[in-house]
ROKOLNU-752545 format. One record per atom (N, C-alpha, C, O): x, z, y negated. Coordinates in steps of 0.02 Angstrom, whole numbers, padded with zeros to 5 digits, always signed. Atoms other than C-alpha are relative to their C-alpha. Layout:
<pts>
XZY;...
</pts>
This chain:
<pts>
-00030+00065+00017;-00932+01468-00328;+00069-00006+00033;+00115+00035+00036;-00082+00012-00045;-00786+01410-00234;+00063-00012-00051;+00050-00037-00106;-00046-00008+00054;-00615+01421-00323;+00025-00057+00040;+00032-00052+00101;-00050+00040-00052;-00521+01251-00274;+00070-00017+00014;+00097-00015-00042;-00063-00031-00004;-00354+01253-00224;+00045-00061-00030;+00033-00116-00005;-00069+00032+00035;-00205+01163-00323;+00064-00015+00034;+00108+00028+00035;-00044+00022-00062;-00088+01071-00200;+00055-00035-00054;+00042-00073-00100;-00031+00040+00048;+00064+01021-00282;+00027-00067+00042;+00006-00091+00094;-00050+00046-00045;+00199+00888-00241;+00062+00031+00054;+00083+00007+00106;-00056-00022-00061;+00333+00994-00157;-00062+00013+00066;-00065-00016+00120;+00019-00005-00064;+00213+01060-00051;-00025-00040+00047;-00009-00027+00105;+00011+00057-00030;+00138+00915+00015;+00061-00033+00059;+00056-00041+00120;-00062+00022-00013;+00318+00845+00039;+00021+00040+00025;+00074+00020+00048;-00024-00027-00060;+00352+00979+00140;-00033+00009+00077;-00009+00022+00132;+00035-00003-00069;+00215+00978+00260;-00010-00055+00044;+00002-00049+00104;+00037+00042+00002;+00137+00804+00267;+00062-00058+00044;+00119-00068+00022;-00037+00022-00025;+00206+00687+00411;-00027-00078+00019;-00084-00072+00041;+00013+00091+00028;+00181+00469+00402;-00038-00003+00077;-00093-00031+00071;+00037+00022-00069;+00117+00460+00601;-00076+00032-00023;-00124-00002-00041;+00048-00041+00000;-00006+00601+00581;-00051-00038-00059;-00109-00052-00044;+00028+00042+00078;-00067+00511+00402;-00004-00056+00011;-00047-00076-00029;+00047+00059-00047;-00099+00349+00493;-00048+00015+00031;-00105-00005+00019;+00060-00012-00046;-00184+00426+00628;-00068+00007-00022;-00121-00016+00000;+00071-00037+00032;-00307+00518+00514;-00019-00065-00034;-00075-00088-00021;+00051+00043+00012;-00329+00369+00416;-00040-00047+00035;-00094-00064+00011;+00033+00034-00051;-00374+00258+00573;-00081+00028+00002;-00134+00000-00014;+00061-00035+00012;-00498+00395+00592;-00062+00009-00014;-00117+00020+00011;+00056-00011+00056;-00574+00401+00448;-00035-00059-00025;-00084-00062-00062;+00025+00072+00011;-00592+00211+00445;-00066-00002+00041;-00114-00033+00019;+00045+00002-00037;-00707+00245+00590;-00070+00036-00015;-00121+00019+00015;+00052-00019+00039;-00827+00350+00489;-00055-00044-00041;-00042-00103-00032;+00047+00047+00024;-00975+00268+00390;+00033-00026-00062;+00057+00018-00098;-00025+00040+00056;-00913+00152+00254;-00011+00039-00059;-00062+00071-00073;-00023-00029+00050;-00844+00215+00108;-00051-00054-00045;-00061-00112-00028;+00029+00011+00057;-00955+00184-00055;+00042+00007-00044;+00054+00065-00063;-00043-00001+00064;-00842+00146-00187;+00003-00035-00077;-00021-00091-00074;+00002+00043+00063;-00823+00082-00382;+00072+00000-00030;+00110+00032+00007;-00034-00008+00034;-00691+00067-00492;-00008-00054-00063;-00034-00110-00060;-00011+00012+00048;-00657+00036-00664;+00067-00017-00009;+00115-00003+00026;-00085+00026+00015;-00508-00043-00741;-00025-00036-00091;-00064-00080-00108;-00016+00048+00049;-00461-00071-00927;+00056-00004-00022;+00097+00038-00005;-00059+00052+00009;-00332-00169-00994;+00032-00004-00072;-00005-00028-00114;-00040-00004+00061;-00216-00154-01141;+00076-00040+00001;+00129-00010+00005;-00059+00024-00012;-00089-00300-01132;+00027+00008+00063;-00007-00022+00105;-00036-00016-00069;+00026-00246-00977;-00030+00060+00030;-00033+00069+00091;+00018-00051-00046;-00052-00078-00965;-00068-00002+00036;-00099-00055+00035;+00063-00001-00040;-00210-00024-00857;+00001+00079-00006;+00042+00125-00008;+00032-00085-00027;-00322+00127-00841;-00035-00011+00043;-00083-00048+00032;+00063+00011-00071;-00412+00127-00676;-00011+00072+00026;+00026+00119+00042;+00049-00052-00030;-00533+00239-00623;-00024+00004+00069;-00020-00053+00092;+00000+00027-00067;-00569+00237-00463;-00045+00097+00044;-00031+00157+00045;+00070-00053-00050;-00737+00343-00344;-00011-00015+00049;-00033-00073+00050;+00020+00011-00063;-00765+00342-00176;-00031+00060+00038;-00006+00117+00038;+00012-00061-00046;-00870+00445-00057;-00012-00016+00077;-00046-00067+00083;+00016+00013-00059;-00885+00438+00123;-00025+00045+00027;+00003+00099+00018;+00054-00047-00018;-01022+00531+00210;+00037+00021+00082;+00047-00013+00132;-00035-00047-00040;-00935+00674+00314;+00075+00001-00015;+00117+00016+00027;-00058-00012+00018;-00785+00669+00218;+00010+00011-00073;+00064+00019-00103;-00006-00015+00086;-00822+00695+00039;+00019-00040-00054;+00034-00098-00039;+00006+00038+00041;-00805+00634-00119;+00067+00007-00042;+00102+00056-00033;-00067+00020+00036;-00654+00575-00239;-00013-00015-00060;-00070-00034-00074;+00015+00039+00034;-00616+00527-00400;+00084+00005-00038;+00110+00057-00057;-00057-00016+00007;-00444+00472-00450;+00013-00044-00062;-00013-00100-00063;-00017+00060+00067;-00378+00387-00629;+00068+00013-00014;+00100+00065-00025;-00062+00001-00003;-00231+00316-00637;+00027-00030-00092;-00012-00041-00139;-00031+00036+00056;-00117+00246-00788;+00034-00032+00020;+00068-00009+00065;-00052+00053-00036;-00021+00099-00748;+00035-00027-00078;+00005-00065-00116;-00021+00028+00068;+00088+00067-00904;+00095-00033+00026;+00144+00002+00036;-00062+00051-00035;+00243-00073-00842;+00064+00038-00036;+00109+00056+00002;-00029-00001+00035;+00341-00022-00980;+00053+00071+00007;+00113+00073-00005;-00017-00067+00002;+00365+00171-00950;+00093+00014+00033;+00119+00070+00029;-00061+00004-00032;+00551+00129-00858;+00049+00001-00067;+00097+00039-00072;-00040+00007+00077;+00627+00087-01039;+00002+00070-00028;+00037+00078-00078;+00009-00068+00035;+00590+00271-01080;+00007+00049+00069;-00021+00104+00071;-00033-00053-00081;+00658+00356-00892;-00088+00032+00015;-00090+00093+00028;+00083-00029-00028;+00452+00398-00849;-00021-00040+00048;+00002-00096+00058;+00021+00036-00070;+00365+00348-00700;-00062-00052-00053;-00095-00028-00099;+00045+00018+00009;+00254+00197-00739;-00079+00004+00022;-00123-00026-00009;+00060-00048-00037;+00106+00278-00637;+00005+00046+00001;+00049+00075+00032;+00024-00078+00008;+00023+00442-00696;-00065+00007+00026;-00089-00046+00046;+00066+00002+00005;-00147+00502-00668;-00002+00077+00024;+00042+00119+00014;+00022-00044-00004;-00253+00635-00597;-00045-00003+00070;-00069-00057+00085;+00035+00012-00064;-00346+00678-00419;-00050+00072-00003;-00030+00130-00011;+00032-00060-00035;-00502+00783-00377;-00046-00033+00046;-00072-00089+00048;+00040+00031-00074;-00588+00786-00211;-00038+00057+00011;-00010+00112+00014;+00080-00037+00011;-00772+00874-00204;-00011+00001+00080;+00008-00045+00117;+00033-00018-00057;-00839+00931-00054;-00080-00029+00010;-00129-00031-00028;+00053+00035-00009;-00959+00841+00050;-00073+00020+00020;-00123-00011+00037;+00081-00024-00026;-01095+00965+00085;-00021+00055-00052;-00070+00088-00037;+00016-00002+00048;-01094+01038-00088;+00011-00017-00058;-00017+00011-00105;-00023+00049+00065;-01018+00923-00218;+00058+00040-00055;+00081+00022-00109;-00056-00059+00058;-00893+01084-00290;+00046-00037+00022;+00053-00064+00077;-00070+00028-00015;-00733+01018-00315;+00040+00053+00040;+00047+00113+00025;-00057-00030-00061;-00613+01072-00166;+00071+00003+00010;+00107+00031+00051;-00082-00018+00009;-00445+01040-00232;+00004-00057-00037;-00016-00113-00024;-00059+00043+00025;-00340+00970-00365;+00073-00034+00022;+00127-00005+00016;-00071+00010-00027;-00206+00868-00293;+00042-00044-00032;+00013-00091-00059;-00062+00020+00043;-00040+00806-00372;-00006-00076+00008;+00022-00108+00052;-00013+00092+00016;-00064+00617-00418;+00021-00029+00033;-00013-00066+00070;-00041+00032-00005;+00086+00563-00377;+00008+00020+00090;+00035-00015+00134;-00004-00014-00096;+00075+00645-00186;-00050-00040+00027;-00036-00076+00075;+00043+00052-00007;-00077+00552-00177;+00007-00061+00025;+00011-00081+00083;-00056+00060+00009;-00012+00396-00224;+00061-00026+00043;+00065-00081+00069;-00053+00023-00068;+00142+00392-00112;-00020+00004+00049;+00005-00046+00074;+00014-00002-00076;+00073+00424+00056;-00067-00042+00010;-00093-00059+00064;+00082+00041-00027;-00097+00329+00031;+00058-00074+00007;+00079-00102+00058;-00023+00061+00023;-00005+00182-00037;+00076-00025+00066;+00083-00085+00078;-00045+00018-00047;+00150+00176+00101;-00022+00010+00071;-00004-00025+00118;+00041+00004-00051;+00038+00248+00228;-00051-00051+00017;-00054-00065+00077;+00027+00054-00007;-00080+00114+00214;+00037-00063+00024;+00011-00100+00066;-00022+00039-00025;+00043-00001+00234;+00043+00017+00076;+00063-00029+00112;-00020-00020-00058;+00112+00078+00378;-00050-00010+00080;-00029-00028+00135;+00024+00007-00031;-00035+00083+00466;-00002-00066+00018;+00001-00090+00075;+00015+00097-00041;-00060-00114+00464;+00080-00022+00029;+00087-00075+00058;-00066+00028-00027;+00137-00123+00510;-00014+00030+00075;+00012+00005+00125;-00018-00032-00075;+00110-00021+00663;-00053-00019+00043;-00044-00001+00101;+00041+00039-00037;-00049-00118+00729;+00030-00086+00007;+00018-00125+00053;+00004+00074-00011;+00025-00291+00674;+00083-00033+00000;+00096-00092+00014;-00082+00015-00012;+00219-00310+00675;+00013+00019+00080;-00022+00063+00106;-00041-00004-00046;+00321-00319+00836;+00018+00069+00008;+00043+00094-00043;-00034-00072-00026;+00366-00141+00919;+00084-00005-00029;+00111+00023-00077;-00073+00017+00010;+00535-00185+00904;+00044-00043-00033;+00093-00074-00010;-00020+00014+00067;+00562-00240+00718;+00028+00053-00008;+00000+00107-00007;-00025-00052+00057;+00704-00151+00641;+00032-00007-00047;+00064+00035-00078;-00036-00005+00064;+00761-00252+00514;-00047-00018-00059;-00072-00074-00065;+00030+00012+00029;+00670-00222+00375;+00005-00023-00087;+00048+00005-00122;-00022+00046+00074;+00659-00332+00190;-00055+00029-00057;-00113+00010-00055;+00034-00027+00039;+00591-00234+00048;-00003-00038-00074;+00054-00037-00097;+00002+00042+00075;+00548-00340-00137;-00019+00047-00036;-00076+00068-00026;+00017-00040+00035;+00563-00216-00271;+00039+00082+00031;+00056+00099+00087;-00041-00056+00008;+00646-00047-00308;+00004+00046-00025;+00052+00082-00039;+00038-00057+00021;+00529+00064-00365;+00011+00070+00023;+00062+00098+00042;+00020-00080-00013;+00459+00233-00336;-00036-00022+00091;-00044+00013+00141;+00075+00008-00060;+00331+00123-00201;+00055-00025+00059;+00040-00016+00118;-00067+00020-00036;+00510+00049-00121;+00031+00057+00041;+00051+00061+00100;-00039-00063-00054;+00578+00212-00078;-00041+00031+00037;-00021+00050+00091;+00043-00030-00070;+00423+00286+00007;-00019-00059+00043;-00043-00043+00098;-00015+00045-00065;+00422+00133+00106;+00042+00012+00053;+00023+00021+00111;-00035-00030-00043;+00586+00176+00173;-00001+00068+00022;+00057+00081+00037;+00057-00065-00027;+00505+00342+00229;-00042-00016+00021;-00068+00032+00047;+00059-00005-00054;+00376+00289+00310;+00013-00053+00047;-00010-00046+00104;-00003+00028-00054;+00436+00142+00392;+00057+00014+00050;+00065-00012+00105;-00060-00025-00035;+00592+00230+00447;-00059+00080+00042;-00026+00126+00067;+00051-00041-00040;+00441+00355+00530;-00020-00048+00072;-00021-00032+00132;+00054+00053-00062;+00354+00202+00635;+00048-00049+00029;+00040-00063+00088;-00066+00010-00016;+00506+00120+00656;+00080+00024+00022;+00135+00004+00002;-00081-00057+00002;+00649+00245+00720;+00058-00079+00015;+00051-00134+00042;-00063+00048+00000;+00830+00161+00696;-00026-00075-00041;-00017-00127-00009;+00021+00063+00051;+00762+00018+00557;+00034+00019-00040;+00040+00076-00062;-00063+00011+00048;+00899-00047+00449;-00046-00022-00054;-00101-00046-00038;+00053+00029+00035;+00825-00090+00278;+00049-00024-00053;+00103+00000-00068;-00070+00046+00053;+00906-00224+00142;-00075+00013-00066;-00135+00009-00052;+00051+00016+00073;+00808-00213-00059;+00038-00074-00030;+00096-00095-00033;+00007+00059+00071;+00778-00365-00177;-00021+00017-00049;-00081+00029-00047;+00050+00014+00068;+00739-00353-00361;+00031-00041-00027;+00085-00063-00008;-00031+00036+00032;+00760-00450-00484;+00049+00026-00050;+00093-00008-00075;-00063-00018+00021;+00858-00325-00570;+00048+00030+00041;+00031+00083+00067;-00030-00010-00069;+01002-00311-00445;+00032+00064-00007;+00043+00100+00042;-00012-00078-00008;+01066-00146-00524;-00039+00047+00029;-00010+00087+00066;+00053-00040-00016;+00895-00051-00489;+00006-00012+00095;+00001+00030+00139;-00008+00002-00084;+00915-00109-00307;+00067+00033+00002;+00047+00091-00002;-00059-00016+00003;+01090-00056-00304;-00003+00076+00024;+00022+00105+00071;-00014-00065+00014;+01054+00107-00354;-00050+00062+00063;-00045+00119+00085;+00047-00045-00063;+00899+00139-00222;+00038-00013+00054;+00021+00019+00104;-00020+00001-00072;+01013+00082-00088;+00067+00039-00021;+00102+00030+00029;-00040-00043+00005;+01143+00187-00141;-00008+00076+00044;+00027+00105+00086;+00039-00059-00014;+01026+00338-00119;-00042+00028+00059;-00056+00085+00076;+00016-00016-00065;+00945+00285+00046;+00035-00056+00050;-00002-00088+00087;-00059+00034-00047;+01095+00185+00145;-00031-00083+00013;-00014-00116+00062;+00040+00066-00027;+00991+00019+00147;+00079-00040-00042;+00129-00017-00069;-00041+00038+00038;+01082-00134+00085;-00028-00026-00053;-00083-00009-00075;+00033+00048+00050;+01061-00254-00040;+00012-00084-00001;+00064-00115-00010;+00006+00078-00002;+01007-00440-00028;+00025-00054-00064;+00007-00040-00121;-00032+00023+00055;+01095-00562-00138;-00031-00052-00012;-00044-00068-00070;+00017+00051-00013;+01025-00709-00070;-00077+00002+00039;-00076+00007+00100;+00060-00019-00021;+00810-00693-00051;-00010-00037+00086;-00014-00013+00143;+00012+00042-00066;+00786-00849+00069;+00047+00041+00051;+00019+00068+00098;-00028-00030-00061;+00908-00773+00177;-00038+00048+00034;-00074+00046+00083;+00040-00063-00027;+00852-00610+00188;-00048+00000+00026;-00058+00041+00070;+00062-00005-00033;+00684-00660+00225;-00005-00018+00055;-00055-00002+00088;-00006+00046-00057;+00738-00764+00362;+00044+00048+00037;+00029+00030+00094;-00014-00052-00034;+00835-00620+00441;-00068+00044+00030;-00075+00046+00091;+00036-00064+00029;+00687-00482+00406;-00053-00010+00073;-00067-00065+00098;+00053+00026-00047;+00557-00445+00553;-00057+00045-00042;-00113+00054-00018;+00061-00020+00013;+00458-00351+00432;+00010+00002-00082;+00062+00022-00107;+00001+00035+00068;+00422-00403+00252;-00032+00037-00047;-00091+00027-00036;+00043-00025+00035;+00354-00298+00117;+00006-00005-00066;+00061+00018-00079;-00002+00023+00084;+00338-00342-00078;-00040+00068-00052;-00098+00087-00051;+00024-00069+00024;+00325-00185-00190;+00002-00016-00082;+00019+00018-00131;-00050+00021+00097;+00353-00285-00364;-00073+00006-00051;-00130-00005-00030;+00057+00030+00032;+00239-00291-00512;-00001-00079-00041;-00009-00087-00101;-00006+00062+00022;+00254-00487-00522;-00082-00047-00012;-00133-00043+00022;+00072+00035+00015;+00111-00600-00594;+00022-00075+00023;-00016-00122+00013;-00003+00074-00021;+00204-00757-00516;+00052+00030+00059;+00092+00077+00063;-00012-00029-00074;+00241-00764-00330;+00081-00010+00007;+00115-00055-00019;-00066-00026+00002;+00409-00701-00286;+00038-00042+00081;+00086-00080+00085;-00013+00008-00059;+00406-00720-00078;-00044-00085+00020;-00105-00093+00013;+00049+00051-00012;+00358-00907-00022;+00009-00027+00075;+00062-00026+00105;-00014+00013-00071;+00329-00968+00145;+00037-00039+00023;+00063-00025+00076;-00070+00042-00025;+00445-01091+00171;+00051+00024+00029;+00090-00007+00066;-00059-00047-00026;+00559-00946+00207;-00028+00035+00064;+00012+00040+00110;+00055-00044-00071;+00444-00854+00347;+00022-00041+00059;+00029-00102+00059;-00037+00016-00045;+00515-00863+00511;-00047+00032+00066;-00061+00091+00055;+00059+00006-00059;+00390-00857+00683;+00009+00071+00006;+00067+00087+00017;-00011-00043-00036;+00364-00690+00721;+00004+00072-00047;+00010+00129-00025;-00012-00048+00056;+00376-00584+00571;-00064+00036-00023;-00119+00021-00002;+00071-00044+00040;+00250-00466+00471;+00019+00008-00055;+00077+00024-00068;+00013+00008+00081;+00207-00477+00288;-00029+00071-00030;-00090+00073-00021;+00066-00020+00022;+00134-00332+00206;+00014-00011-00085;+00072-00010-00107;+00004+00020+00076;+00097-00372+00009;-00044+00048-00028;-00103+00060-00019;+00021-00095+00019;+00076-00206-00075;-00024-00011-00094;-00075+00006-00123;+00019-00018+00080;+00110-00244-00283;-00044-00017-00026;-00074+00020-00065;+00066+00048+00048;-00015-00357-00347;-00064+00053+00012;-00081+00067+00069;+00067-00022-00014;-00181-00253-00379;-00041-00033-00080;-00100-00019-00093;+00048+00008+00021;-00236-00329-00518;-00018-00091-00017;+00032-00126-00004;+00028+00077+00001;-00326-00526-00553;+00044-00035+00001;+00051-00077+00045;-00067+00037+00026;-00158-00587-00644;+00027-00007+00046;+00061-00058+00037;-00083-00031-00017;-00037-00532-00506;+00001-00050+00068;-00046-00064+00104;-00013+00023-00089;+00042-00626-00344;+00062+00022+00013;+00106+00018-00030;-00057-00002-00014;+00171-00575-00254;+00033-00050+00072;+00088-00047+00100;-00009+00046-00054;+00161-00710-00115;-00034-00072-00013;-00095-00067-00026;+00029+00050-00002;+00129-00911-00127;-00037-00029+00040;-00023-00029+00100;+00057+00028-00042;-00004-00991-00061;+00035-00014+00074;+00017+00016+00125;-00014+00016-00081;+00092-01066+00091;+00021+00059+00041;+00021+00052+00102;-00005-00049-00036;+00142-00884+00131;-00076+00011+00039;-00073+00009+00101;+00055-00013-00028;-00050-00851+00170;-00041-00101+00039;-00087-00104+00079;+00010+00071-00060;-00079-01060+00252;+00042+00040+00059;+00016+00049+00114;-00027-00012-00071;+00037-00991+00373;+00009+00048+00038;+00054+00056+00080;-00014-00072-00027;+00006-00831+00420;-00089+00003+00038;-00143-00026+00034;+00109-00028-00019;-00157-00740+00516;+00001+00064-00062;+00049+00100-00077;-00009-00058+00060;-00216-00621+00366;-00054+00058+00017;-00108+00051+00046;+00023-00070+00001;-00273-00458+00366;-00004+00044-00059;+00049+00062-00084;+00000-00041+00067;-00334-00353+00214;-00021+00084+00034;-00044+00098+00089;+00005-00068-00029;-00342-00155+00217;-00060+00019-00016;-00080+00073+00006;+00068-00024+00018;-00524-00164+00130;-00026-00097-00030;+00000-00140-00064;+00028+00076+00029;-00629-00332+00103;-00028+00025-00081;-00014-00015-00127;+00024-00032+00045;-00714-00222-00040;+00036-00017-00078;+00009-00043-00127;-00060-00026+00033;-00562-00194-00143;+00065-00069-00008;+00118-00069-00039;-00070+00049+00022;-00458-00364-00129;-00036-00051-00004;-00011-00090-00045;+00020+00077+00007;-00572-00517-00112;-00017-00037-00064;-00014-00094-00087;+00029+00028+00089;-00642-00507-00284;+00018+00027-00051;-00010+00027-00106;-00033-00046+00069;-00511-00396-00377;+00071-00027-00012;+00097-00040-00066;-00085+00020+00008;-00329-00449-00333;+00008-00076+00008;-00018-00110+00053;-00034+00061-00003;-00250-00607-00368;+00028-00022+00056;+00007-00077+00073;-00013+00008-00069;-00175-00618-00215;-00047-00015+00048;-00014-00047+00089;+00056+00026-00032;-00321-00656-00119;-00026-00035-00056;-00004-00091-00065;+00059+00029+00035;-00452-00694-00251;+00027-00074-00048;-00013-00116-00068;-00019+00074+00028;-00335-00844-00339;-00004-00062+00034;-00029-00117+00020;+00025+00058-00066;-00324-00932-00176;-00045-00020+00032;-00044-00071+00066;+00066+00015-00025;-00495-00916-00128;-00035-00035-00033;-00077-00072-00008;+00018+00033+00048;-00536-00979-00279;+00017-00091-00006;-00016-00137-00028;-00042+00072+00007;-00431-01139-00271;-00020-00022+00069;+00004-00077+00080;+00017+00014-00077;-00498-01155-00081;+00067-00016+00044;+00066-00061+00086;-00067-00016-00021;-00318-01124-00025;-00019+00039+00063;+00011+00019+00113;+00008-00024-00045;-00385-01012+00094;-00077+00021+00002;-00101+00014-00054;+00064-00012+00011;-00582-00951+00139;+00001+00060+00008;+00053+00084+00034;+00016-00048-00022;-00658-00793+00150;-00006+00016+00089;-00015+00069+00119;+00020-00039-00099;-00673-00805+00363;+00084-00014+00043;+00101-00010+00102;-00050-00001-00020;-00492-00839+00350;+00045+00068+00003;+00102+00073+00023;-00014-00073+00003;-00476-00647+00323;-00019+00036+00085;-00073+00064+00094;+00034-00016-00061;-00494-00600+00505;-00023+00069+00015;-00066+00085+00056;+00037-00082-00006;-00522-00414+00489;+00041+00042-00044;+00100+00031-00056;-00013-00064+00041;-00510-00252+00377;+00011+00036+00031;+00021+00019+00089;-00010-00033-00038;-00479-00089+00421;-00057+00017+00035;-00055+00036+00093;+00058-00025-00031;-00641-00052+00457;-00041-00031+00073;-00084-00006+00109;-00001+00019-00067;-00641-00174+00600;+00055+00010+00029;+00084-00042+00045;-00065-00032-00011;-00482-00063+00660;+00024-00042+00058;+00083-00057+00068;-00029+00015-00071;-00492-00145+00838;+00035-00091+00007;+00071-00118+00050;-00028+00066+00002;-00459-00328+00779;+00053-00011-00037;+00088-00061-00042;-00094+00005+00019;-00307-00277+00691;+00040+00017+00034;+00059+00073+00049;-00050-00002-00071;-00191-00338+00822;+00029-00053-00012;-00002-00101-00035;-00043+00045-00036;-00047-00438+00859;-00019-00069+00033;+00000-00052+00089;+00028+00049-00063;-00108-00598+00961;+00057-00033+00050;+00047-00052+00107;-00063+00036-00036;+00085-00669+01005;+00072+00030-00025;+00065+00063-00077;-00059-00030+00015;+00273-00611+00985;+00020-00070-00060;+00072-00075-00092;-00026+00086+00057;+00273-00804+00868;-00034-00009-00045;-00021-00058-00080;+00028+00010+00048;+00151-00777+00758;+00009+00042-00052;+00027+00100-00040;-00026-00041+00037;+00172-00725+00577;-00076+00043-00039;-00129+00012-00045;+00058-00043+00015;+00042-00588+00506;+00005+00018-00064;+00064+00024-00079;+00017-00029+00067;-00008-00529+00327;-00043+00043-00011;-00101+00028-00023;+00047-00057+00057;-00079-00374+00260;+00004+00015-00064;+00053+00025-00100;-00001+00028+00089;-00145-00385+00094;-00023+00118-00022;-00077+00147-00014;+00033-00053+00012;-00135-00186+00035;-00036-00017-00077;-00018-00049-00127;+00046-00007+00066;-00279-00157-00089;-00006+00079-00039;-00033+00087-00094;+00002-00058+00031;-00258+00032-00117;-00059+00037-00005;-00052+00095-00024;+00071-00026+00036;-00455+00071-00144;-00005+00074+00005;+00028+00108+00044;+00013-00071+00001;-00518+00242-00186;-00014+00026+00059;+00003+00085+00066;+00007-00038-00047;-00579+00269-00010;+00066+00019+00037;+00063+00071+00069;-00064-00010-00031;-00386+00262+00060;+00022+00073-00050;+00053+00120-00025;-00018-00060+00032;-00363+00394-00084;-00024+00074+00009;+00006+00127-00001;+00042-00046-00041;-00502+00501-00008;+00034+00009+00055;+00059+00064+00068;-00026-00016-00086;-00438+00484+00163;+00064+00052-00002;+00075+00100+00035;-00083-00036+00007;-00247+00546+00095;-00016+00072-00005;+00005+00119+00029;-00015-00066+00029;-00310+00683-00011;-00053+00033+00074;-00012+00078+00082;+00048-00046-00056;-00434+00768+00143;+00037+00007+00044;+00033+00055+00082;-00065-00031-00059;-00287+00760+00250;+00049+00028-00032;+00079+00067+00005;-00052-00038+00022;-00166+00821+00147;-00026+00066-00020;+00016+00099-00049;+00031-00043+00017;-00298+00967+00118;+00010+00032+00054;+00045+00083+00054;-00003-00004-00055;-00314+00978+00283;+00055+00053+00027;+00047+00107+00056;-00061+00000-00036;-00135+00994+00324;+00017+00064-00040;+00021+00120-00015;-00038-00047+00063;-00072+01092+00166;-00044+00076-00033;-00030+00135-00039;+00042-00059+00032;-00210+01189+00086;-00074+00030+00028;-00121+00051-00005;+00026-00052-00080;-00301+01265+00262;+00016+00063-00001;+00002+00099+00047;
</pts>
């Protein structure tokens, strides 16, 4: 019986590098479609999601998270959970890996990847909404795909921004419309259920990615942000019929399903088309991006 190996968070965080963790997920996008489910239940603000994916020649996953909003009032991370990843040619589990390592590099790596197929080469000022845990590995990974990118935070509580740009030299935005209208690359990390970023402010040439919203309730962008953008989701699977962010507007015929021009899984049509047009990636997070993280961070770390 195979013993499987226990990867923590330092170690990860010492090996694990944001190019390399694109690449592989590109990769792995190119493999046979991920089979996935998830569960989600609901207690007021909190969530338990469950979340399975397997992809054939890369193995199997199964990751459950806790999403409880509240956990900041009590100094705890509002996302906990748990990760195991089974081997694909005998189903033994192959390693326990640290949640929360998980979690940061799928979740900023994902968005990384659609910044570095669909933003401008030579974006470096970047506009972050929110001032999280998911805020600061942003600035880590897009300060990876971006060398020399200046970065300004928004929240709505302006101390909590304050205090992350204290810690990683960014600034802080006082004034949203502005900022957005500076920004050549846009990313929303909030857990808002009413849209924060609206297009009226979007300026020719920019990139969107819209990371917080994962569940029905949530938007973090108004409709005319997605009228005026070309959109791009990181999984059709995982956002058309789960997140508010897509699935409200589709609903209201605000936007259609063939107005989604490609996933990752059509890797080669996530592209750029003009230096004037503005782009949106809708991250969805799904269990197969959680697969992809933890087999490379196995890979990398516990080889």
């Amino acid at each position: 019986m195979t013993t499987p190996k226990f990867i923590t968070y330092e170690q990860g965080e010492a090996a694990l590098n944001w190019l390399a963790l694109t690449d592989a997920l590109a990769e792995a996008h190119r493999l046979p479609e991920a089979e996935i489910e998830d569960i989600f239940l609901y207690r007021g603000e909190d969530t338990l999601l469950s979340r399975a994916a397997w992809i054939d020649g890369l193995g199997s996953l199964v990751k459950t998270a806790t999403i409880f909003p509240g956990n900041a009032a009590v100094e705890k991370p509002a996302v906990n959970g748990a990760v195991t990843l089974f081997s694909d040619r005998t189903g033994e589990a192959e390693a326990f890996v640290d949640f929360h390592l998980v979690t940061k590099w799928k979740t900023a790596g994902d968005s990384l990847l659609a910044a570095r197929r669909l933003a401008r080469p030579e974006s470096r000022n970047i506009l972050i909404l929110g001032a999280g845990t998911v805020a600061a590995s942003l600035i880590e990974a897009y300060s990876a795909g971006f060398p020399g990118a200046k970065f300004t935070l928004w929240n709505r509580t302006a101390g909590r921004a304050a205090q992350l740009a204290e810690q990683t030299g960014a600034l802080v935005a006082e004034d949203l419309a502005e900022a957005v209208g500076r920004a050549d690359i846009i990313a929303t990390a909030t857990m808002s259920t009413e849209p924060v970023l609206k297009g009226e402010w979007l300026q020719p040439g920019q990139h969107i990615d819209l990371i917080g919203a994962y569940r029905p309730d949530m938007r973090e962008a108004d409709d005319e942000v997605l009228r005026r953008a070309r959109l791009f989701v990181d999984s059709r699977a995982t956002t058309v019929g789960h997140i508010g962010e897509i699935k409200d507007p589709l609903a209201r015929g605000v936007i259609s399903e063939e107005d989604i021009i490609a996933d990752f899984y059509q890797l080669d049509a996530v592209r750029r088309e003009s230096d004037t047009e503005i782009t949106v990636a809708k991250n969805g997070g799904g269990a197969h991006l959680d697969l992809m993280t933890a087999r490379h961070i196995l890979d990398w770390v516990g080889a």
